[in-house]
Every structure is written in structure tokens, then in C-alpha cells.
C-alpha positions as CSV (number, residue, x, y, z in Angstrom):
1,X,-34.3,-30.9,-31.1
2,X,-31.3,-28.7,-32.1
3,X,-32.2,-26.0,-30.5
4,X,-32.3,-28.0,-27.1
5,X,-29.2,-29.3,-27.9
6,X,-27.7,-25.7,-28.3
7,X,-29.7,-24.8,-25.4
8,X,-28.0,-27.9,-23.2
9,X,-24.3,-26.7,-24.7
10,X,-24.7,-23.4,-23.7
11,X,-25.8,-24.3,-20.2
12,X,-23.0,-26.6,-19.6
13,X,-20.3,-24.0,-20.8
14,X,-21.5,-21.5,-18.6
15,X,-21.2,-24.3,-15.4
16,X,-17.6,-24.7,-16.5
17,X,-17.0,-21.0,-17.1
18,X,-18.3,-20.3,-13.5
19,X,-16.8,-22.8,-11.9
20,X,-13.3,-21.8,-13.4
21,X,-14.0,-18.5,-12.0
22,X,-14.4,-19.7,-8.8
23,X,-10.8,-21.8,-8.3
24,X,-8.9,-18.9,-10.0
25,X,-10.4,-16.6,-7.1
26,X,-9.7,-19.0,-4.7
27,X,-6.3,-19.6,-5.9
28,X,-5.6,-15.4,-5.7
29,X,-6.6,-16.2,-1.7
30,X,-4.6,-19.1,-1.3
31,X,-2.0,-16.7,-2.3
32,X,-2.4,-14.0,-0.5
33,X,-2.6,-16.2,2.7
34,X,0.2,-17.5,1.6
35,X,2.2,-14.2,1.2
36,X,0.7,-13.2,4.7
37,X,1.6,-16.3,6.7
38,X,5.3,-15.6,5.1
39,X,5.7,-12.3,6.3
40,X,4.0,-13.2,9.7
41,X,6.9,-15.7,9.9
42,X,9.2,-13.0,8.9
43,X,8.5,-10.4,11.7
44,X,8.7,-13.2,14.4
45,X,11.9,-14.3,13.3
46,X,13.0,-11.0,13.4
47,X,11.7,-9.9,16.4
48,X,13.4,-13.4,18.0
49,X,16.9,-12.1,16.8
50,X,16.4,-8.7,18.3
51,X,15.6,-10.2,21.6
């Protein structure tokens, strides 16, 4: 019985682990979009001005 329970524990920490994983890689995207969509903005701004 304790060794199911261990078993069980182990199992559900790994989930977590893994599912951690996933949002911090998803937050280093959001990011980057972010940084990207910024930048994009930047260049059309500056290409407006020149104009």
C-alpha cells in the first residue's frame, strides 16, 4: 500500500513538473512575440516619419 502511494506521489509531481515546463516555455514565446510585435511597430513608425 505504501509503495502505491509513493508510486501515486511521484506520478503526480512529475504532471506538475511537466506542466510547469510547458507555461514557462510558453511564457519565453509570449515574449519574444512580444519583443517582435514592438519592434515591428517601431520600424513602421519610423518609416511613417521619414515619409
Amino acid at each position: 500500500m505504501k509503495t502505491a502511494s509513493v508510486i501515486a506521489a511521484t506520478v503526480c509531481m512529475m504532471l506538475s513538473l511537466s506542466a510547469c515546463a510547458n507555461t514557462i516555455r510558453g511564457m519565453g514565446k509570449d515574449t519574444a512575440n512580444t519583443v517582435n510585435a514592438t519592434q515591428s511597430a517601431g520600424h513602421r513608425v519610423g518609416n511613417a516619419a521619414a515619409h
